[in-house]
Structure formats: C-alpha cells, structure tokens
C-alpha positions in Angstrom: 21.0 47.9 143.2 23.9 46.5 142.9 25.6 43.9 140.6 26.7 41.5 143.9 23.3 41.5 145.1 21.3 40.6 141.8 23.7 37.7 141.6 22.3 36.8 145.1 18.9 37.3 144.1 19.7 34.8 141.4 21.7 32.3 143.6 19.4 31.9 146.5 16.0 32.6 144.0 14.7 35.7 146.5 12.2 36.6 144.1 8.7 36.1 143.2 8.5 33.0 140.6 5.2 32.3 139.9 4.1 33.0 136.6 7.9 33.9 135.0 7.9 35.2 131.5 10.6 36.6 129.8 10.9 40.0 128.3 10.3 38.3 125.3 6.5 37.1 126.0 7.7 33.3 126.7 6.9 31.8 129.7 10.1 30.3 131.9 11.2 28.2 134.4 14.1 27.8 136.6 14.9 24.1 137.2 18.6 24.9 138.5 19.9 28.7 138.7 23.4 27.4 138.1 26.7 27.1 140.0 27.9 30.4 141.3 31.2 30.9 139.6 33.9 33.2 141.7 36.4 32.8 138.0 35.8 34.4 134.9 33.4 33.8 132.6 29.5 34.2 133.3 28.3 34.3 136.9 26.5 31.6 136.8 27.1 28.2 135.6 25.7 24.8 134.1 22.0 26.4 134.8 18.5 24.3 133.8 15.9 26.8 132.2 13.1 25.6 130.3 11.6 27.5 128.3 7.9 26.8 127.0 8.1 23.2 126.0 12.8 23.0 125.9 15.0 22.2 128.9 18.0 24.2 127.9 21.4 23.4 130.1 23.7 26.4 129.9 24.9 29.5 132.0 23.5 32.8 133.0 25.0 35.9 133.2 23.7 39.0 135.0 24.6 42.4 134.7 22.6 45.6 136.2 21.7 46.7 132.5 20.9 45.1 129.2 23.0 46.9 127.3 26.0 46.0 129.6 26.2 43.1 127.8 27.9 45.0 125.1 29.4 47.4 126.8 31.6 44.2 128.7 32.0 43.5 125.0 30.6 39.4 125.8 29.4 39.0 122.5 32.8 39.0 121.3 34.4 36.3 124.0 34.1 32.4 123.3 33.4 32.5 127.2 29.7 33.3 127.1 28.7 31.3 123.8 27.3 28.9 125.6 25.0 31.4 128.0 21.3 30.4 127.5 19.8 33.4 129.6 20.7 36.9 130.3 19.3 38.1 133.8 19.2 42.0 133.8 17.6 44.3 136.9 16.0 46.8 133.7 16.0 45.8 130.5 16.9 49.4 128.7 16.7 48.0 125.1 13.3 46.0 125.0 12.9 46.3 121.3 16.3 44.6 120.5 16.4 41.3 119.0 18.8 39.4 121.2 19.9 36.3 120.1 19.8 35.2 124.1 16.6 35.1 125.9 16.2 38.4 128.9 14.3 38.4 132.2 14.0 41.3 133.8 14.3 40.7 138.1 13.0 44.2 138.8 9.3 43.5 139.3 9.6 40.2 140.6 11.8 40.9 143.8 10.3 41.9 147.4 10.3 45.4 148.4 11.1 44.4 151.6 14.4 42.6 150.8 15.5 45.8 149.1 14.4 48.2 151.8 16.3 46.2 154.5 19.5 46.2 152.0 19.6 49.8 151.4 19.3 50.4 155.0 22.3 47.9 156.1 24.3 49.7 153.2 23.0 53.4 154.8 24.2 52.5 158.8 26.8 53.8 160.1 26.1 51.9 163.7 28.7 49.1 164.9 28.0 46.6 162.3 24.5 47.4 159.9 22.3 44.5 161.3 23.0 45.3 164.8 19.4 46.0 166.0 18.3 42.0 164.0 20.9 39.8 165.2 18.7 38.5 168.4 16.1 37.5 165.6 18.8 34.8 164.3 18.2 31.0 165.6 20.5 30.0 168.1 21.5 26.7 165.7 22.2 29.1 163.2 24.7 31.7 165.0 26.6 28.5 166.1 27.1 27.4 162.7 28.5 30.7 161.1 30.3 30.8 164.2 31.8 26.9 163.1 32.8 28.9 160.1 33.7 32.5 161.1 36.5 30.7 162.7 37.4 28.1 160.1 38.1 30.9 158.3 40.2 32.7 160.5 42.3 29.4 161.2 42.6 28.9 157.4 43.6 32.5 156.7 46.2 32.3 160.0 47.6 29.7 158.7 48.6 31.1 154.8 50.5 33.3 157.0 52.3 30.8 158.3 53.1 29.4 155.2 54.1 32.9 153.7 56.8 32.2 156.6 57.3 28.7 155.8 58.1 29.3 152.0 60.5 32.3 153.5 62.3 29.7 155.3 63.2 27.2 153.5 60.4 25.5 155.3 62.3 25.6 158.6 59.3 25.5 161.2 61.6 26.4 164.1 62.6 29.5 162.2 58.9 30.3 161.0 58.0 29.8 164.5 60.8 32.2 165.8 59.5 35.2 163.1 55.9 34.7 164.8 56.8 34.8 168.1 58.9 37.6 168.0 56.6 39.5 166.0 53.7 38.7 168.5 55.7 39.6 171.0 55.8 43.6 169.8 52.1 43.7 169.9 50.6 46.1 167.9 52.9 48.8 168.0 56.0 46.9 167.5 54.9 43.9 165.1 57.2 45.3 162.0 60.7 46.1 164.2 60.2 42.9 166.4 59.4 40.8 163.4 62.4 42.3 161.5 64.4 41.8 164.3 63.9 37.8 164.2 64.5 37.8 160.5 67.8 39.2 161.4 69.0 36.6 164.2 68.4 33.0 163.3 67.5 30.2 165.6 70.9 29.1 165.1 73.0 31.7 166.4 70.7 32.1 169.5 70.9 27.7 169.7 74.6 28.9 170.1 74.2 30.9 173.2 71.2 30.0 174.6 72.6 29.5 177.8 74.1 33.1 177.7 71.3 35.2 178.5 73.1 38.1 178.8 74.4 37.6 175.3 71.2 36.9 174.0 69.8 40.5 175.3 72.9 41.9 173.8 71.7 40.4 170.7 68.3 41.3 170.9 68.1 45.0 172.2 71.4 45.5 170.1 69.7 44.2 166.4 66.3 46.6 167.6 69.1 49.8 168.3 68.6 49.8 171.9 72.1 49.6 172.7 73.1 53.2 171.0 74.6 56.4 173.3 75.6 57.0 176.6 74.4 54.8 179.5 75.7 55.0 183.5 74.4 51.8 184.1 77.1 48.8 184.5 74.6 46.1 182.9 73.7 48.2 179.4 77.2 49.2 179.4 78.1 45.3 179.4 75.4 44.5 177.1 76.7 47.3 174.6 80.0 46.3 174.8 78.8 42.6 174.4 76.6 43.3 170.8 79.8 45.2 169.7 82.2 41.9 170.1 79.0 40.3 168.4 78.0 43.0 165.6 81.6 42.1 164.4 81.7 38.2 164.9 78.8 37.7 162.7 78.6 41.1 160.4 75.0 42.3 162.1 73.1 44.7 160.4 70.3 46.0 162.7 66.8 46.5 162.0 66.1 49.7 160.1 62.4 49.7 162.1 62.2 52.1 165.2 60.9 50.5 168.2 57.9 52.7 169.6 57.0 53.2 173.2 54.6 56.3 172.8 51.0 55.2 173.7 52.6 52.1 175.9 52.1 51.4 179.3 55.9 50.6 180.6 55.0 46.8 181.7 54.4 46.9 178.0 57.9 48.9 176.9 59.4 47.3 173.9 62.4 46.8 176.1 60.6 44.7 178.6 59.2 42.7 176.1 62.5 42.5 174.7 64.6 41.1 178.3 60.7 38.3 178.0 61.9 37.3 175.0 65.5 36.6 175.9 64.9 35.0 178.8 62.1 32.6 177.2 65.1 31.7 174.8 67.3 31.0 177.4 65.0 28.6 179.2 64.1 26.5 176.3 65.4 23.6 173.9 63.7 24.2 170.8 60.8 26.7 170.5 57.9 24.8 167.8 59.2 21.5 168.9 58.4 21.8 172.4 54.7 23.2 171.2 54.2 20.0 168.8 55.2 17.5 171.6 52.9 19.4 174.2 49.4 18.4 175.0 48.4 19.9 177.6 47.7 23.9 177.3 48.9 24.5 180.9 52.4 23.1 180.2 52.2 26.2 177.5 51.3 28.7 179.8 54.2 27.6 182.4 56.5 27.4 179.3 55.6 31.2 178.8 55.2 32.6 181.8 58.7 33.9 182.3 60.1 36.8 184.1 62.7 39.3 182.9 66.5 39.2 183.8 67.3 40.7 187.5 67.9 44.2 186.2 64.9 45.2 184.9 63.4 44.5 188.3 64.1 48.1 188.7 63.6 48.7 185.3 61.5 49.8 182.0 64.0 51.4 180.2 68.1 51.1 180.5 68.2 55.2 181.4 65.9 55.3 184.3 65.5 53.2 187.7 62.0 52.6 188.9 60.1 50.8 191.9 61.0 47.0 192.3 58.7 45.1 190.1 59.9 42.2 188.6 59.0 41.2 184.9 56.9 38.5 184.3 54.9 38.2 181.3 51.2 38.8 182.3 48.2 35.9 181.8 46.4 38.1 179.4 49.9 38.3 177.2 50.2 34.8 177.6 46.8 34.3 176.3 47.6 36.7 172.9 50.8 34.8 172.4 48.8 31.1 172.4 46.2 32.8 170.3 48.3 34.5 168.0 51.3 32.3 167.5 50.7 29.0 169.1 47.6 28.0 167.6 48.2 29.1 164.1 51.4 27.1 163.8 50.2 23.7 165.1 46.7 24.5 163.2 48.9 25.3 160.1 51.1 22.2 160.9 48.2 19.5 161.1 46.6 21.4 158.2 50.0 20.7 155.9 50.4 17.6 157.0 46.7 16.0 157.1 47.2 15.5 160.8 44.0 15.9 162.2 45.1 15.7 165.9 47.7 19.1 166.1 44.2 20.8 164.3 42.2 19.6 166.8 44.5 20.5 169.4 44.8 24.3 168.1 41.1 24.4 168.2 40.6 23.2 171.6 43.1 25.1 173.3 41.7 28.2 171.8 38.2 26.8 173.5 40.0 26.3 176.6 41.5 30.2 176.6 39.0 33.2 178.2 37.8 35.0 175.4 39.9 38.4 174.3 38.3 41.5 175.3 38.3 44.7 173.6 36.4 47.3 171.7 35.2 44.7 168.9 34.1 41.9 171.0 32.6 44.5 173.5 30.3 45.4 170.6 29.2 42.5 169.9 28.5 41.3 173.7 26.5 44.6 173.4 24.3 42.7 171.1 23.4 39.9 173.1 26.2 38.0 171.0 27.9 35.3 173.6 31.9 35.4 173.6 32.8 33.0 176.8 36.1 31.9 174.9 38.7 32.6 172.9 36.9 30.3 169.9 34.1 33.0 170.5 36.3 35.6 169.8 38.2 34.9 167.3 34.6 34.4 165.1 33.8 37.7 166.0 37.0 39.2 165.2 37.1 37.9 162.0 33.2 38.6 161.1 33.6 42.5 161.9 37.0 42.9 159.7 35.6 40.4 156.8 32.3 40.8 156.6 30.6 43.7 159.2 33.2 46.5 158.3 33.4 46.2 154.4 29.4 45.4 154.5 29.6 42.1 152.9 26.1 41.0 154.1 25.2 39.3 151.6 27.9 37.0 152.3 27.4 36.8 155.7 25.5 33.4 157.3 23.6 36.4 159.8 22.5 38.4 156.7 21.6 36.0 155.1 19.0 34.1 157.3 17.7 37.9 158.0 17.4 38.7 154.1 15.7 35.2 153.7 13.3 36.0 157.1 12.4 39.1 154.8 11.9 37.6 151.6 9.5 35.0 153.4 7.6 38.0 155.1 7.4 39.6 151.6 5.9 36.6 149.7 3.7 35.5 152.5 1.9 39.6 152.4 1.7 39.2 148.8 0.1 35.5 148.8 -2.3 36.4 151.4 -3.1 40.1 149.8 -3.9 38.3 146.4 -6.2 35.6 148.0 -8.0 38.0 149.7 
C-alpha cells in the first residue's frame, strides 16, 4: 500500500461502504469525500461526513498509519484544524483518544483492486497493463487520448515560453532556437541549440542572401571550420567565418557536434548546409508559419536541398557518390511536429486565438504518425496510431504515465481498477445473498 493509492481509494470511493463505522464504534457516512488538493495542507478538502445524527463539513487527511499523524507533526499546524476525519489503511494506536474521528480502509477495500495494483507495480513488460488495454471501451481510449495530447501540447508549449521569456519575447528568435535545435535531432539538440543562441536572426536577416556566408556562420559557430582542408569551398568558408569571427566578436559553441551512431544523410554537417540554405530561401521564419494555412505550403517551405558541394559530400574531408541533399519527408514531418506545431499551438494559446490552436492540432492530424520503438509497442497492443495526433498521445503516455507507473493517474488504469472494483463488490453482493 501506498500513500498515492489510499488517496485514490478515497477520491474515487473504491471501497466497500455499506455499513461504515469508525474505529471508534460510530456509524458514518460519506456524503462528499472532498476536493482532491495537489497544495499543502490535508489531501482532501471541503468533505461532507455525517456522523450518526451531524453533517460535519471539513477535510480529510490520510496517511498509511495512525500514528503518522504525529510523526508529520499535524497536530501542531493551523492547516489541519479544521480536518473532521482521519482516514488511515491500519489504525496502529486503537486505544488512543483522538480528538478527530479514524476509519480504518483496510477491511473495506477489494482484494482484487489490490492484487491487480501490486501486479502493475511488479511488471517489468512494456507498460504494466499491457495484457488489459483491449478490455478498455473504445469511447474511453479516445478520450484519454483527447487528453494525452492536450497535455503534450500544453507542456510543448511552456517550452516555448521558457524561450519566449529568454528572448525578450521575440517569436522569430524563439522560433530560430527551436528550429535549429530540432534540426540536431537527438544527438545534436544541445550544440545546435547553442549554436542559434549564438547567431541572432538579425545577423543572418543581414546576409540571408549570402548562403555561403551563412554556412560560414553556421559550421564556423559549431567548430566545423577548424584544421587543414584541400577543398577550395571549406577553405573559402574558413577564411569567410574568420573575416566574420572578427566583425562581430563570435564566440563558438563550447558543445561538440557528434556524428558517431549517425547515418551520413544524417551528419551534423548536412543538417548544417539544410539549415543554411532554408535561411537563405526565406523572409522571416515564424512569420511565414503564422500566415500559412495550408500544411503543404510547410512541407514545400522545408523541403530544401543542400548547397552544390555537398552533392558529393557528408563531411568537408571526404568526397562521396553524387547525392544531393534534400531534407527527407520523414525529417520534415519531425520538424512540423517538433517545432512547427508547438509554436503556433503556444502562440494561439498566449494569445486566446483559438484558430493557430486549431491549426497546430490539425496539421498534426493531417501528419503520418511517427514510428519507432514506443509507438511500435503500443501498435503491439492493438492500440491504433494512424497519425501523428496518435502518436504524440502515446508518446507522452509511456514517458508520463507507463514508465514512472503512474496508473493510478492514468484514464486506462483507471477504468481497469474501477472494472475490478465492480467485479469485487458484485462477488461479494452475490456471495452474501447466497
């Protein structure tokens, strides 16, 4: 047992309650368990117990243990004077006068609940209900789903305005800092992020119809441009960032950029020339996304291909087959989803502007769903992911919920607790008719 889940026992009333009767002989009734409260104080608040003949409008607090009461030392904060019951899993000191009244849960909740919580908290499969989830409605899944990626949108976008409040709530700049930090991917989120932070949207405004200046700019802040080269263009570029590392006192990035564990279409210096050249072809980067509509006008927007030299390039040192460099649909897709749709979600969102929200969210519905070891799981399951709306939900419902085994939290674990409870009272009903 566990603290969080006797506060759920209490909050959703999974327990037997006929015939309740407190640990001091008087009989009980729950008219409202109270408001759960998240703050401090007691766990539950503005409750409605009567108790034999009085209706007594207070809170409840809950704790594993009688005696934790004192041992959280309540009885000396103003904060729980005005607690009318204490709710305890075992009472371990029934022959103390307390001046609040005690039920003890123990007795009264089903086996069954318990049994199927000890074994979620005991698997170590993919996510603990794994084997249930098909027992789930169909209306229900699409709800948590409604909210799984609420959620997500919500927490995306305090990102967002981590950025804003960094930038003097520029959203050009904010938007520059995401993209480029998207554009790293996983391995290179930290030096391609630090790497915008050190280049405003100004100074590239200024040459944005230079793209070679703006790769000198951009592999020269990320250290690319260091040693020995026999190639005419990186010999250009390098003498280019030097002019430039002097112009406007440059300091670049400390962070390494790392292409161990990358395929080369993916080489930090190919995403690199992508970004420069995306740069180059456009006016202003969030402004263009605000004034958009239409998700394909995105996905022609980003669907640029690297400068002419890395053609027969990954890296400056080495010439490969021709290939030129354009940025891939599925990379396309993980920029909309990572950086496009957070910003105008977190714009409408800011600016009670119900049409950008919208917008985010149906783009992400029009988007094929990401695929990976997570949503791959899940499909395991019998758990549909046809878009990216799909998942994003399940994204967020392994790393916030499925991972750190917050069931009792979850909209899944719940409806399979309360399936349980349902089970357990209809066995004991029907075994004490009979």
């Amino acid at each position: 047992m566990t603290e969080r889940l006797l506060q759920y026992l209490w909050q959703f009333q999974y327990f037997n309650k006929e015939a309740l009767i407190l640990d001091n002989g008087d009989v009980f009734q729950v008219i409202h368990p109270g408001r759960y409260n998240t703050n401090q104080g007691p766990d539950f608040l503005e409750a409605k117990i009567k108790i034999e003949n009085t209706l007594w409008v207070g809170h409840v607090e809950l704790h594993l243990k009688t005696s934790d009461w004192f041992r959280h030392a309540h009885q000396f904060d103003r904060n729980y004077d005005n607690v009318v019951l204490h709710v305890v899993w075992e009472n371990d000191l029934p022959h103390m006068d307390n001046r609040i009244p005690v039920f003890s849960l123990q007795s009264k909740v089903p086996g069954l609940l318990l049994s199927q919580y000890e074994h979620w908290m005991n698997n170590a499969g993919f996510i603990a209900c794994g084997t249930q989830m098909q027992e789930v409605s169909r209306i229900i899944w699409i709800s948590w789903r409604e909210r799984l990626l609420a959620e997500r949108m919500q927490r995306k976008s305090s990102a967002v305005f981590s950025f804003l409040l960094q930038t003097a709530q520029h959203w050009e700049e904010t938007f520059w800092w995401l993209l480029a930090r998207n554009f790293g991917a996983v391995l290179n989120f930290e030096p391609f992020e630090a790497l915008a932070r050190s280049l405003p949207v100004t100074l590239l405004a200024r040459y944005k119809n230079q793209l070679p200046v703006l790769e000198a700019l951009l592999f020269g802040q990320c250290g690319l441009l260091e040693g020995e080269f026999d190639s005419a263009y990186p010999l250009m570029l390098q003498k280019e960032y030097g002019h430039l590392k002097t112009k406007y006192q440059l300091e670049p990035v400390r962070q390494a950029v790392h292409f161990l564990r990358t395929r080369p279409v993916n080489f930090p210096t190919v995403r690199l020339a992508q970004l420069a050249m995306l740069i180059h072809g456009s006016s202003h980067l969030f402004a263009f996304i605000k004034d958009t509509t239409d998700l394909g006008d995105v996905k022609k927007w980003l669907a640029v291909t690297a400068s002419e030299f890395w053609d027969h390039h990954y890296t400056f040192h080495k010439q490969s087959v021709h290939r030129p460099k354009k940025l891939g649909n599925q990379m396309i897709d993980t920029i909309i989803i990572n950086t496009v749709v957070p910003m105008l979600f977190a714009y409408g969102l800011l600016h009670n502007e119900e049409q950008y929200k919208n917008r985010a969210l149906n783009w992400l519905d029009e988007l094929e769903p990401e695929t990976n070891a997570i949503t791959h799981g899940y499909t395991e399951l019998g758990i549909v992911n046809k878009s990216a709306c799909d998942s994003q939900a399940l994204l967020e419902l392994k790393s916030r919920y499925c991972d750190p085994k917050k069931c009792l939290d979850c909209g899944v674990g719940n409806a399979l607790l309360k399936s349980s409870v349902a089970v357990s009272l209809e066995s004991e009903l029907s075994a004490q008719n009979h």
